[in-house]
C-alpha positions in Angstrom: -157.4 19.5 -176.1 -155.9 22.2 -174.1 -157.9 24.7 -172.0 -157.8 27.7 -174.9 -159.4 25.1 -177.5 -161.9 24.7 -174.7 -162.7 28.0 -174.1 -163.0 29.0 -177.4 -165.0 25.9 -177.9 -167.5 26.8 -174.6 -167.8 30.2 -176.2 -169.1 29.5 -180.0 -171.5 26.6 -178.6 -173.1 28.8 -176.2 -173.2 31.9 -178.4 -175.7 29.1 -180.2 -178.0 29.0 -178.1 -181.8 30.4 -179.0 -182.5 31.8 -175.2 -181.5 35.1 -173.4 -178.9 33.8 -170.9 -176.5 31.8 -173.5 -175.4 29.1 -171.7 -172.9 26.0 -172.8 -171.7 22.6 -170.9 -168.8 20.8 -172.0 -168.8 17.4 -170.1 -165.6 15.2 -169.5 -164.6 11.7 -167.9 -162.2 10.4 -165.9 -159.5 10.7 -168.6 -160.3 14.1 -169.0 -161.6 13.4 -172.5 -164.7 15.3 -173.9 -167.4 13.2 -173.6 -170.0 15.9 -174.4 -171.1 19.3 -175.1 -174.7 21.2 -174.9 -176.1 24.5 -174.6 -179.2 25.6 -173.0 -182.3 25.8 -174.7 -186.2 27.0 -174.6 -188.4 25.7 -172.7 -191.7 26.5 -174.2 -194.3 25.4 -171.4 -192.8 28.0 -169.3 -192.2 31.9 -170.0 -188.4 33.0 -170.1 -187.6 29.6 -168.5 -184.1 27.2 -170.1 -183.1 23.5 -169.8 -180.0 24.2 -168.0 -177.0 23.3 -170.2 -175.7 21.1 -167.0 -178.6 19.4 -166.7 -179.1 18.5 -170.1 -175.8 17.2 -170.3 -176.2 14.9 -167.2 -179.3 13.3 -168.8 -177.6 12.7 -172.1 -173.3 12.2 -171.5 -173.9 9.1 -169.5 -172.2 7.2 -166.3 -168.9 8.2 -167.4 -169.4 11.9 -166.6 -166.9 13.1 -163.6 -166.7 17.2 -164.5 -169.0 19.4 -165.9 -167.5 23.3 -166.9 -170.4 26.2 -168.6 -170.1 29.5 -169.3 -172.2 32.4 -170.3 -171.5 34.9 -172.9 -173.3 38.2 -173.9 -175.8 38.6 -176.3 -173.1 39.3 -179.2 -171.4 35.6 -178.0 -168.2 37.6 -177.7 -168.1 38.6 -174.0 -168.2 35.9 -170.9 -170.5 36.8 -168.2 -170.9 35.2 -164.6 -172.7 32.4 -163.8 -173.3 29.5 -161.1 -174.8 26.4 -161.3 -178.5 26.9 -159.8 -179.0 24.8 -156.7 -181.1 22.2 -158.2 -178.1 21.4 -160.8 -175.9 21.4 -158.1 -177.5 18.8 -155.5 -177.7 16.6 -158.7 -174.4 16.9 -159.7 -173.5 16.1 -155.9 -176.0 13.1 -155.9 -174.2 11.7 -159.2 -170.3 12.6 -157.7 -169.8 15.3 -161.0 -168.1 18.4 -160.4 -169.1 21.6 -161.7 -167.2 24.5 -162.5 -167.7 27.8 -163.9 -165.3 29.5 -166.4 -164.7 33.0 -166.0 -162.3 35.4 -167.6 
């Protein structure tokens, strides 16, 4: 799949999601394959609080994972916004040897 498909892909999962920041994960292994793909989600125990897209695809893609890229969009899902990973997705990322990188256009 080449990097448009992807971003265009990134872009329409996390325009799914049901919180504020709309946040997708697309996971890959070593072959550079897809292995997963996630966006963000609700957490209702806490007020205005998300299961981080990056997190939840590091519990669920399995040991094969190697790179992890998000994104944000807009509210519309048509605009990409900034983002970085928070610190806690990033030391366990580090502790399982995934790399994380942001898109941003």
């Amino acid at each position: 799949m080449n990097e448009r498909n992807i971003i265009k892909l990134l872009k329409r999962k996390a325009g799914k999601s049901w919180c504020r920041s709309k946040v997708a994960a697309i996971g890959f292994n070593i072959k550079n394959e897809i292995i997963g793909k996630v966006s963000n989600q609700p957490r209702f125990d806490r007020k205005n609080g998300s299961i981080h897209a990056e997190m939840k695809l590091m519990r669920t893609a399995g040991p094969g994972l190697v790179k992890i890229l998000i994104c944000r969009v807009g509210e519309s899902g048509k605009n990409f916004l900034p983002i970085d990973p928070c610190p806690m997705c990033l030391e366990k990322a580090k502790e399982l040897g995934i790399k994380i990188e942001s898109i941003v256009i």
